[in-house]
C-alpha positions in Angstrom: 0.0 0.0 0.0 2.8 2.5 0.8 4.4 1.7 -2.7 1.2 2.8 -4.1 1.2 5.8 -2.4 4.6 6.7 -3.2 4.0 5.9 -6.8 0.9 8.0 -6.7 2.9 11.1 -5.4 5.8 10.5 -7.9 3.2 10.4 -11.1 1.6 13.1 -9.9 4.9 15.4 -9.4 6.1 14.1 -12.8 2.9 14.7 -14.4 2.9 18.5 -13.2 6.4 18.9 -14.4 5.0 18.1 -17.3 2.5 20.2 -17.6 4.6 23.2 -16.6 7.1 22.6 -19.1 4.2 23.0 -21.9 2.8 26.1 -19.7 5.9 27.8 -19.1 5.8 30.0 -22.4 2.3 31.1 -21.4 1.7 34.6 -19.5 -0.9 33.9 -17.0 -0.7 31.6 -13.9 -0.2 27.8 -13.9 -1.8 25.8 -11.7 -1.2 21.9 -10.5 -3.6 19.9 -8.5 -1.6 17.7 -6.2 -3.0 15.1 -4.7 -1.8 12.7 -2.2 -3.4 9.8 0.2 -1.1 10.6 3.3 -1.6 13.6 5.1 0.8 16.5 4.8 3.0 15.9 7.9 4.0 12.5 6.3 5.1 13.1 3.1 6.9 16.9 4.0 10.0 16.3 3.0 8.9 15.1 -0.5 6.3 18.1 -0.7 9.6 20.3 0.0 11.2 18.6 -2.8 8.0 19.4 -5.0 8.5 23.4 -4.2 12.4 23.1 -4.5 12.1 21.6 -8.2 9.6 24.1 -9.2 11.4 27.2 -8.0 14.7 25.9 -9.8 12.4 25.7 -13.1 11.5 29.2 -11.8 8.0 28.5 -11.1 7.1 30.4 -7.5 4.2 29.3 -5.9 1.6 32.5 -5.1 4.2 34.8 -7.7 3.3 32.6 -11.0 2.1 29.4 -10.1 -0.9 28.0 -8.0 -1.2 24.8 -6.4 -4.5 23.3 -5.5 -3.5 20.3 -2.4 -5.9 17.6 -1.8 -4.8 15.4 0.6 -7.1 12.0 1.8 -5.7 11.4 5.0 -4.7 7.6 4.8 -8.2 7.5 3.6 -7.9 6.0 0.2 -11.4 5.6 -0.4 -11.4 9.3 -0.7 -9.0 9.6 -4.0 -11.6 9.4 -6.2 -13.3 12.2 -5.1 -10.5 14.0 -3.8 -9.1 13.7 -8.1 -12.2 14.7 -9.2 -12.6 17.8 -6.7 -9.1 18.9 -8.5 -10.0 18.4 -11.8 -12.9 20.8 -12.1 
């Protein structure tokens, strides 16, 4: 279960870097939805890592770059929703 969580955070961090390498010509604000089963507390030092990788690609978050958190909890039953919150 904790592999799947990891794996969940990594896709999703790789996925955004993505999407902010197509975005980063455009002039108004990006925004990433990031969502994670485990609450914040747990996975800090990897969220930390998130921020640091984005301000070296010169992305700031609140200056030019917003990012919507959704965290479950531990709950994974709440993912679903949680993706789906993020999405619209």
């Amino acid at each position: 279960m904790r592999q799947n969580v990891l794996c969940l955070i990594t896709s999703s961090i790789a996925l955004a870097l993505v999407c902010l390498a197509q975005a980063r010509s455009a002039t108004k604000i990006s925004r990433i939805g990031f969502l994670a089963a485990l609450p914040p507390a747990a996975i800090s030092s990897r969220l930390e890592a998130f921020r640091r990788g984005l301000r070296e690609l010169g992305h700031v978050e609140g200056q030019n770059i917003i990012i919507e958190y959704r965290y479950a909890g531990g709950n994974f039953d709440r993912l679903p929703r949680l993706a789906e919150e993020l999405v619209r």
